[in-house]
BALOBA-1460 file (C-alpha; in Angstrom, 3 decimals):
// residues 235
<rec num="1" residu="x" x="-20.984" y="-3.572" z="7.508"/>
<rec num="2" residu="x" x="-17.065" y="-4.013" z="7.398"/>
<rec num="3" residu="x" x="-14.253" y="-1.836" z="8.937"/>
<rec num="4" residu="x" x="-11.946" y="-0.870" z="6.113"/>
<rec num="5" residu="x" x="-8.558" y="0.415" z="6.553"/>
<rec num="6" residu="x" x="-6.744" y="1.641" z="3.520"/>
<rec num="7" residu="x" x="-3.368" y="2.405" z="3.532"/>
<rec num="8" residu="x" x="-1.461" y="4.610" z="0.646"/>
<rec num="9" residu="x" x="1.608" y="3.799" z="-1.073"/>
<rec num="10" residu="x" x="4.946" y="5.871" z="-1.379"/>
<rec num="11" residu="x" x="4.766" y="9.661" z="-2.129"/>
<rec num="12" residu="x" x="0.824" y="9.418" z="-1.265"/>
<rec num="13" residu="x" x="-1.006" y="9.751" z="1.647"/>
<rec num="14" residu="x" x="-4.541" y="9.175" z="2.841"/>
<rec num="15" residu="x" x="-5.960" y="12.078" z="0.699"/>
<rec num="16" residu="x" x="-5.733" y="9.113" z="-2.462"/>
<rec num="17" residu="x" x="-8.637" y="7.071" z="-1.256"/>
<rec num="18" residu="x" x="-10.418" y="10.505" z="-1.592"/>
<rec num="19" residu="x" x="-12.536" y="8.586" z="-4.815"/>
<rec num="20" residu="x" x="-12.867" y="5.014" z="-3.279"/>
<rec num="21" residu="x" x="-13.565" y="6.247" z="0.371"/>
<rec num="22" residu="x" x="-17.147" y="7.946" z="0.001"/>
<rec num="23" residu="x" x="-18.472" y="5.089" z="-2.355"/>
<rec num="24" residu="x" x="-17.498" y="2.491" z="0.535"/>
<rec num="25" residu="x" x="-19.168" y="4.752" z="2.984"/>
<rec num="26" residu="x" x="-22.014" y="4.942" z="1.202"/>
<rec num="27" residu="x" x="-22.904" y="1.391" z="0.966"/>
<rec num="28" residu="x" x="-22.777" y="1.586" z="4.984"/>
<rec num="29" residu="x" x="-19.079" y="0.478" z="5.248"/>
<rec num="30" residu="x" x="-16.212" y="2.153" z="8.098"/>
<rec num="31" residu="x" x="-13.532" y="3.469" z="6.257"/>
<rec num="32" residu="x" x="-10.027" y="4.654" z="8.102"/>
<rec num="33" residu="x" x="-7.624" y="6.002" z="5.705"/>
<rec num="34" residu="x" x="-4.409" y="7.167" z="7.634"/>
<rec num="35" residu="x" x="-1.386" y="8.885" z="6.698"/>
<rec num="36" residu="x" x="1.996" y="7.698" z="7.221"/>
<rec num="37" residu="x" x="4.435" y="9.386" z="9.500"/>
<rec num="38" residu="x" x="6.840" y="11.653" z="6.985"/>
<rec num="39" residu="x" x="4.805" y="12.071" z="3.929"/>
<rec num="40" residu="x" x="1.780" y="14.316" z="2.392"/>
<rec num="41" residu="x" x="-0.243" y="16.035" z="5.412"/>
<rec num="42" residu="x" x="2.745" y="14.150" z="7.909"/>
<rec num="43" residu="x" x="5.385" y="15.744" z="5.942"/>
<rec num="44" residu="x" x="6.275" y="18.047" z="8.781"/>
<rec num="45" residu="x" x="7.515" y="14.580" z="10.581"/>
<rec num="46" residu="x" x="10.205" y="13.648" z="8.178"/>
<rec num="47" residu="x" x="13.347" y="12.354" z="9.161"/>
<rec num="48" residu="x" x="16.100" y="9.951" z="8.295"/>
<rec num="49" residu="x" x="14.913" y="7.678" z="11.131"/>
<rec num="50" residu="x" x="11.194" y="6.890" z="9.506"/>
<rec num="51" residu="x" x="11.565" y="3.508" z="8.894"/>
<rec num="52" residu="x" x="9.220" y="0.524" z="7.799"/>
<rec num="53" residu="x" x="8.589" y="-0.185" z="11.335"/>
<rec num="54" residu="x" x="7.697" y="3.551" z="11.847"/>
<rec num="55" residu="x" x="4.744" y="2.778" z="8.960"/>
<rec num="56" residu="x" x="3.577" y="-0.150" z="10.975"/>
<rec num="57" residu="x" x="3.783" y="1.760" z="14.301"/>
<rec num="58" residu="x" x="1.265" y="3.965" z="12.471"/>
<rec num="59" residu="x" x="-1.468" y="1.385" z="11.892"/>
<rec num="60" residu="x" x="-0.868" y="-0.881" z="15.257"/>
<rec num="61" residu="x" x="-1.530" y="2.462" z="17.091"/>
<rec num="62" residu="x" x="-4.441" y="3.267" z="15.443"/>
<rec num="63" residu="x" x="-6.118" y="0.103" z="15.947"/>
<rec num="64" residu="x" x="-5.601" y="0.399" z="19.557"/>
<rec num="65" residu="x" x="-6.784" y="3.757" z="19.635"/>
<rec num="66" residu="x" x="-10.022" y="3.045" z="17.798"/>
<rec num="67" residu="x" x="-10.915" y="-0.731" z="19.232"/>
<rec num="68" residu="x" x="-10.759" y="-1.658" z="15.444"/>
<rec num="69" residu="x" x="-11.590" y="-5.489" z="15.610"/>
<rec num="70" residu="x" x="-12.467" y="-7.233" z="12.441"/>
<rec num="71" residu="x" x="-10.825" y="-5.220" z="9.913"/>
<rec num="72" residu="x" x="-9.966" y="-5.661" z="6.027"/>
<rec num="73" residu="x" x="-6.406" y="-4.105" z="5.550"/>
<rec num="74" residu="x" x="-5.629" y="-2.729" z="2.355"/>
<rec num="75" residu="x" x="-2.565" y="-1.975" z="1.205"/>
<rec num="76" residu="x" x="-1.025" y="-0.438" z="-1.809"/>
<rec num="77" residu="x" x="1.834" y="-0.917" z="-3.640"/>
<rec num="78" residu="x" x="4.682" y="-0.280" z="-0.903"/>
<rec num="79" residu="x" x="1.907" y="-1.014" z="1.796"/>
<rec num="80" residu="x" x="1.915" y="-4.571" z="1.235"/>
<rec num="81" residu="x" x="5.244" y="-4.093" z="3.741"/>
<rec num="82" residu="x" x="3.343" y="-2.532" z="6.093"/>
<rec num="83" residu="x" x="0.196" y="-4.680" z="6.382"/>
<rec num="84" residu="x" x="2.240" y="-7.371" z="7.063"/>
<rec num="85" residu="x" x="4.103" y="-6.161" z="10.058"/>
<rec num="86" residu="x" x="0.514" y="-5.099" z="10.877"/>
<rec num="87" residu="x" x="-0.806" y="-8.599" z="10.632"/>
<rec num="88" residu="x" x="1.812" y="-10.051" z="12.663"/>
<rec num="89" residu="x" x="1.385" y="-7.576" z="15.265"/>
<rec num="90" residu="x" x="-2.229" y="-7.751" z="15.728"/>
<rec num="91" residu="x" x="-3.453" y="-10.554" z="13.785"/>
<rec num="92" residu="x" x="-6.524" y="-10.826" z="16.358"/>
<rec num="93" residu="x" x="-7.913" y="-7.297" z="15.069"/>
<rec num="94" residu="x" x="-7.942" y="-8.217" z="11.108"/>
<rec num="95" residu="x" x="-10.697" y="-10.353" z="9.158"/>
<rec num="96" residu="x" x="-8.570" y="-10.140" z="5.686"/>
<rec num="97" residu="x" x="-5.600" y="-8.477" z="4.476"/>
<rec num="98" residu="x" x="-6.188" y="-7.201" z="0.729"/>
<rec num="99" residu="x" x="-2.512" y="-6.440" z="-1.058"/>
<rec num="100" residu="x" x="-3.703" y="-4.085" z="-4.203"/>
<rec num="101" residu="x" x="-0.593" y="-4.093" z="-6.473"/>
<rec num="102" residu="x" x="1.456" y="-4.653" z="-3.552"/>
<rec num="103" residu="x" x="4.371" y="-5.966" z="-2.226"/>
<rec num="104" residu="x" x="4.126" y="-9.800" z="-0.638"/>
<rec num="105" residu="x" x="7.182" y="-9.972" z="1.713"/>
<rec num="106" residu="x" x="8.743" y="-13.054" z="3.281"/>
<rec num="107" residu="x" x="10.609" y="-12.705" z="6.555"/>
<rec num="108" residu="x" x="13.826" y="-10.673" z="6.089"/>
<rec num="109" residu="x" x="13.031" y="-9.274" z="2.898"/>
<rec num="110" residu="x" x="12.904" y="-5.404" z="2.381"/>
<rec num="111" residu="x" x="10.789" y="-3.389" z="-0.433"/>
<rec num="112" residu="x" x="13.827" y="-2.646" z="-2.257"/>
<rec num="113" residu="x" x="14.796" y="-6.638" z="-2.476"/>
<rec num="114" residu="x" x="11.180" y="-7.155" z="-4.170"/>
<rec num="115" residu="x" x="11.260" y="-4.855" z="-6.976"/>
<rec num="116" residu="x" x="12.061" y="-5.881" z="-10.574"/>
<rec num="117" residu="x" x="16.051" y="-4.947" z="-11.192"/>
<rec num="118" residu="x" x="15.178" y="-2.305" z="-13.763"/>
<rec num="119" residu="x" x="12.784" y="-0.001" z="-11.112"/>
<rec num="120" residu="x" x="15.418" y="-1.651" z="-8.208"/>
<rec num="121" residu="x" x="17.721" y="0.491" z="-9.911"/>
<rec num="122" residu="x" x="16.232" y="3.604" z="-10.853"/>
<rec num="123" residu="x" x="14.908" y="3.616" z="-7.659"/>
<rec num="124" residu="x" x="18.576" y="3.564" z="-5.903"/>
<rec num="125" residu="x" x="20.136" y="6.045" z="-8.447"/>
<rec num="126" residu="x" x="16.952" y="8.750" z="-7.596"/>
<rec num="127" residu="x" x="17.980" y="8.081" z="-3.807"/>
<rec num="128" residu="x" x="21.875" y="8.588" z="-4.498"/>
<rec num="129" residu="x" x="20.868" y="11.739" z="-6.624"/>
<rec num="130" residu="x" x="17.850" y="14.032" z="-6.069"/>
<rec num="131" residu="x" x="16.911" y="12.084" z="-3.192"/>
<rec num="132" residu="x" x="20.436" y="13.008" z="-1.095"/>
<rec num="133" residu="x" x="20.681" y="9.556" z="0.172"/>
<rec num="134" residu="x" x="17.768" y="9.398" z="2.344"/>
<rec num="135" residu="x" x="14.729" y="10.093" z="0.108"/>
<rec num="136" residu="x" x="12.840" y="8.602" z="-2.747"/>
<rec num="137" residu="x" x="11.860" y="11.837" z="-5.076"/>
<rec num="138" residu="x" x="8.024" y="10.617" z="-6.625"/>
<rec num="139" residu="x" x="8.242" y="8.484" z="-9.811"/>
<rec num="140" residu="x" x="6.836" y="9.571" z="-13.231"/>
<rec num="141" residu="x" x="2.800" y="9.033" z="-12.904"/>
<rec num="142" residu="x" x="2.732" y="7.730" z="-16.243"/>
<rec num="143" residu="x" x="5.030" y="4.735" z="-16.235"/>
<rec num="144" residu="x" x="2.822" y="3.722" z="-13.374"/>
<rec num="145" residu="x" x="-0.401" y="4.346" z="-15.897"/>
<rec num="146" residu="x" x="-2.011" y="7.625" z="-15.175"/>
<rec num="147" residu="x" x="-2.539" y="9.263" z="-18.861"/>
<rec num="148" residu="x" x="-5.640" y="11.449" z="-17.986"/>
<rec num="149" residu="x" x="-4.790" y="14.781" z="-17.221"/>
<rec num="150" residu="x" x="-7.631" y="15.581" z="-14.666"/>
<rec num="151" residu="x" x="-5.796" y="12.965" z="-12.607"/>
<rec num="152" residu="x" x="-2.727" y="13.949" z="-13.597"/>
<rec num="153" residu="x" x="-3.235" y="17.483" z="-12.605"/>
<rec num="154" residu="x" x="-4.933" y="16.324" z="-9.105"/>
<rec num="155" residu="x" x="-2.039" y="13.671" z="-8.132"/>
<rec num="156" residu="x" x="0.961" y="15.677" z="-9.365"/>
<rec num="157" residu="x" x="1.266" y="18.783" z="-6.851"/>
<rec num="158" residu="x" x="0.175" y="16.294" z="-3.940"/>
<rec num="159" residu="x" x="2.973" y="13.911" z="-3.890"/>
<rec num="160" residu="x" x="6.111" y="14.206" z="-1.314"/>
<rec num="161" residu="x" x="9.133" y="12.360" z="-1.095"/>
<rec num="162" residu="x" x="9.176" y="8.722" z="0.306"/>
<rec num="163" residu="x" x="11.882" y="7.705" z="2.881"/>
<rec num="164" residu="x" x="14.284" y="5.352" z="1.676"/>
<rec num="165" residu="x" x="14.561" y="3.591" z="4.894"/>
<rec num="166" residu="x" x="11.155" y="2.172" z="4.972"/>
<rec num="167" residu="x" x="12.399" y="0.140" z="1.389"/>
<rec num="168" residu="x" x="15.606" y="-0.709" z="2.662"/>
<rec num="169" residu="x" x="14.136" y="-2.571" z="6.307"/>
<rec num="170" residu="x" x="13.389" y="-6.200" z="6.367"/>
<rec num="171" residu="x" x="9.944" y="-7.559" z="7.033"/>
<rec num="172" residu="x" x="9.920" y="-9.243" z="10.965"/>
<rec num="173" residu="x" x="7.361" y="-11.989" z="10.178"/>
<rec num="174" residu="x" x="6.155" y="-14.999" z="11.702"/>
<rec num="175" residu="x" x="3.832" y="-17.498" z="12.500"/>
<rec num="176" residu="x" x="0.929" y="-14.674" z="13.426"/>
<rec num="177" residu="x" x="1.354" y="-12.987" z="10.237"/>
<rec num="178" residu="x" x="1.304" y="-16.517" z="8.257"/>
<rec num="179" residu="x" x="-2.471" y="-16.857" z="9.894"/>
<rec num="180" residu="x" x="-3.922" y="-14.032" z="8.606"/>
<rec num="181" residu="x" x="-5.836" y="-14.929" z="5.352"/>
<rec num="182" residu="x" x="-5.379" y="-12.508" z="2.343"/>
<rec num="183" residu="x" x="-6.280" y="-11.612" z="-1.135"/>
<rec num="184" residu="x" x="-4.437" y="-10.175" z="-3.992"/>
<rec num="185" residu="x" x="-5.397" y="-7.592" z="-6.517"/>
<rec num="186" residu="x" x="-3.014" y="-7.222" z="-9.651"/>
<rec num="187" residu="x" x="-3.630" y="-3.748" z="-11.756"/>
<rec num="188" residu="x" x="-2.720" y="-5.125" z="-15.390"/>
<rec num="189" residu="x" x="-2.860" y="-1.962" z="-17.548"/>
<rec num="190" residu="x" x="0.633" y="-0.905" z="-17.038"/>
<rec num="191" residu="x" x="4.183" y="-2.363" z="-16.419"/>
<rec num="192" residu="x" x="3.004" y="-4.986" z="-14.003"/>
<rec num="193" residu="x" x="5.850" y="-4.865" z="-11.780"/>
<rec num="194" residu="x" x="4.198" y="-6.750" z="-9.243"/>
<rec num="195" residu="x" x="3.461" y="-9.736" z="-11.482"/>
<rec num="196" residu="x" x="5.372" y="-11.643" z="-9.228"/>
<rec num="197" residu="x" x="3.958" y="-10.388" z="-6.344"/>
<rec num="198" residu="x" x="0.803" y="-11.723" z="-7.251"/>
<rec num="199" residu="x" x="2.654" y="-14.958" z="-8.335"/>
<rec num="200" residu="x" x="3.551" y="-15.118" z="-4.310"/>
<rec num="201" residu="x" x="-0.069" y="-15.523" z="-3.405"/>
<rec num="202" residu="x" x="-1.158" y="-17.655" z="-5.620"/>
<rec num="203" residu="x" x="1.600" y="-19.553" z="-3.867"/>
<rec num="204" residu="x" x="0.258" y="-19.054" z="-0.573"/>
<rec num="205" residu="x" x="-3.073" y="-20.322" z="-1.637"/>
<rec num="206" residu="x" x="-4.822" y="-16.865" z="-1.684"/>
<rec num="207" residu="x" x="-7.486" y="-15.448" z="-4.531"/>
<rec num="208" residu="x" x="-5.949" y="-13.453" z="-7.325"/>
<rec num="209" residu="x" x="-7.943" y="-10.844" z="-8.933"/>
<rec num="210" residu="x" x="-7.081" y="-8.894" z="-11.818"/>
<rec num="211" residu="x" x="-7.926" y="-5.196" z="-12.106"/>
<rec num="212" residu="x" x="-7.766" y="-3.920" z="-15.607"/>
<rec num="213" residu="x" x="-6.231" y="-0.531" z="-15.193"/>
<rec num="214" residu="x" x="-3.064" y="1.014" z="-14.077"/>
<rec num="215" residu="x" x="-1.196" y="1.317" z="-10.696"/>
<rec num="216" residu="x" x="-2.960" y="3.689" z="-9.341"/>
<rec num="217" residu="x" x="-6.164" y="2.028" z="-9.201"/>
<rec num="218" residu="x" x="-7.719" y="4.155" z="-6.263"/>
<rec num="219" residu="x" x="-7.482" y="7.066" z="-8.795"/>
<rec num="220" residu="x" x="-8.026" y="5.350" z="-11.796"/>
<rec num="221" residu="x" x="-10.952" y="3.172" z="-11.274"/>
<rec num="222" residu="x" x="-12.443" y="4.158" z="-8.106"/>
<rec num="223" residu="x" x="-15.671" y="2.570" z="-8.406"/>
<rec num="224" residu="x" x="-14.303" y="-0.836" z="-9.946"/>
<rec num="225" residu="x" x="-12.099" y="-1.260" z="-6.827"/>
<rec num="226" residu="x" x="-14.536" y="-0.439" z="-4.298"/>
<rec num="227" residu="x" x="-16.573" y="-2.363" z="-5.222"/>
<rec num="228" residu="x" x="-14.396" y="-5.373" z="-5.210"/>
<rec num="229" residu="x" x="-12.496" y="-4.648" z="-2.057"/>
<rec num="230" residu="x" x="-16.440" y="-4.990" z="-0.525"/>
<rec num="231" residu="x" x="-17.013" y="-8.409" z="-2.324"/>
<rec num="232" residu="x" x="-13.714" y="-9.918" z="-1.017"/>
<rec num="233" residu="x" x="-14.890" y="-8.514" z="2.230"/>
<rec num="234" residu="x" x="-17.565" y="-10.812" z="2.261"/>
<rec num="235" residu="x" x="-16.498" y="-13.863" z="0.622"/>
């Protein structure tokens, strides 16, 4: 049996490990999947001041709060920040860190500095614009390769603005976070814009595994990721 915790990426919130989740659970598996402070069923908590180290803040105290030892931390997409700040601040508590299409940070570097300069951009003009400044409105589910509408229809009216500041912090990383092994998944039916990402890794000596479908993998191909998010687990 492992202890999964799976954290969401921007505009989500726990609710999208609603199809991976119960098939983990199933196969015996604990399976946390928190919210981050100032999105989806945290919305109420929004503020300017949510930052990247607010996210992290998030995880660290729920590992305290549970006794989680011996975790695998996933993270999505913008959660690849967060799990590592969570890995250098309790490295002791984590087995494996699993980065699913995810950002690979190095110390110093924010979000924003990691994206591709084409979604870089669009990204910045959405928070100049609808965004006043302080927000990141949701991005169009189908550049990130949703196309059925059943998922469409359940992702769309659940998404909430991201803060900006957790994309425009820099990692604080050291030697704990370095110790932690991980694994990379890359989702390869879309844009890839986190080829290099996975590049990073490969870098860092970890497994690369390719997921053929889009982005949004939890939604996409629930059963395909769960069940290899339980085989790294175990290798």
């Amino acid at each position: 049996m492992t202890t999964f915790l799976l954290l969401h990426g921007a505009w989500h919130g726990g609710w999208c490990w609603g199809r991976v989740a119960p098939v983990l659970r199933a196969a015996g598996h604990e399976v946390y999947t928190p919210t981050f402070t100032g999105v989806s069923d945290r919305a109420h908590l929004l503020s300017p001041a949510v930052d990247l180290s607010t996210h992290i803040e998030d995880v660290v105290r729920l590992i305290d709060a549970e006794g989680i030892t011996d975790a695998v931390l996933v993270g999505h997409s913008y959660a690849g920040m967060v799990i590592s700040g969570v890995a250098e601040k309790r490295p002791e508590a984590l087995r494996l860190r699993v980065h699913l299409d995810a950002f690979v940070p190095m110390n110093g570097e924010a979000a924003i500095d990691l994206l591709p300069e084409g979604p870089a951009q669009h990204y910045r003009e959405a928070v100049a614009g609808p965004g006043f400044g302080w927000l990141i409105p949701p991005r169009s589910l189908e550049v990130l390769g949703v196309t059925d509408s059943a998922d469409l229809d359940w992702l769309t009216p659940r998404l909430t603005p991201h803060p900006w500041a957790t994309y425009a912090e820099g990692a604080v990383l050291a030697e704990a976070e370095a110790g932690v092994p991980g694994v990379f998944i890359e989702c390869t039916d879309w844009m890839r814009v986190f080829r290099s990402q996975a590049d990073r890794a490969r870098a860092r000596g970890w497994q690369v595994f390719e997921l053929q479908t889009g982005h949004e993998a939890m939604v996409t191909a629930p059963d395909a990721l769960a069940g290899m998010l339980a085989k790294v687990a175990h290798e």
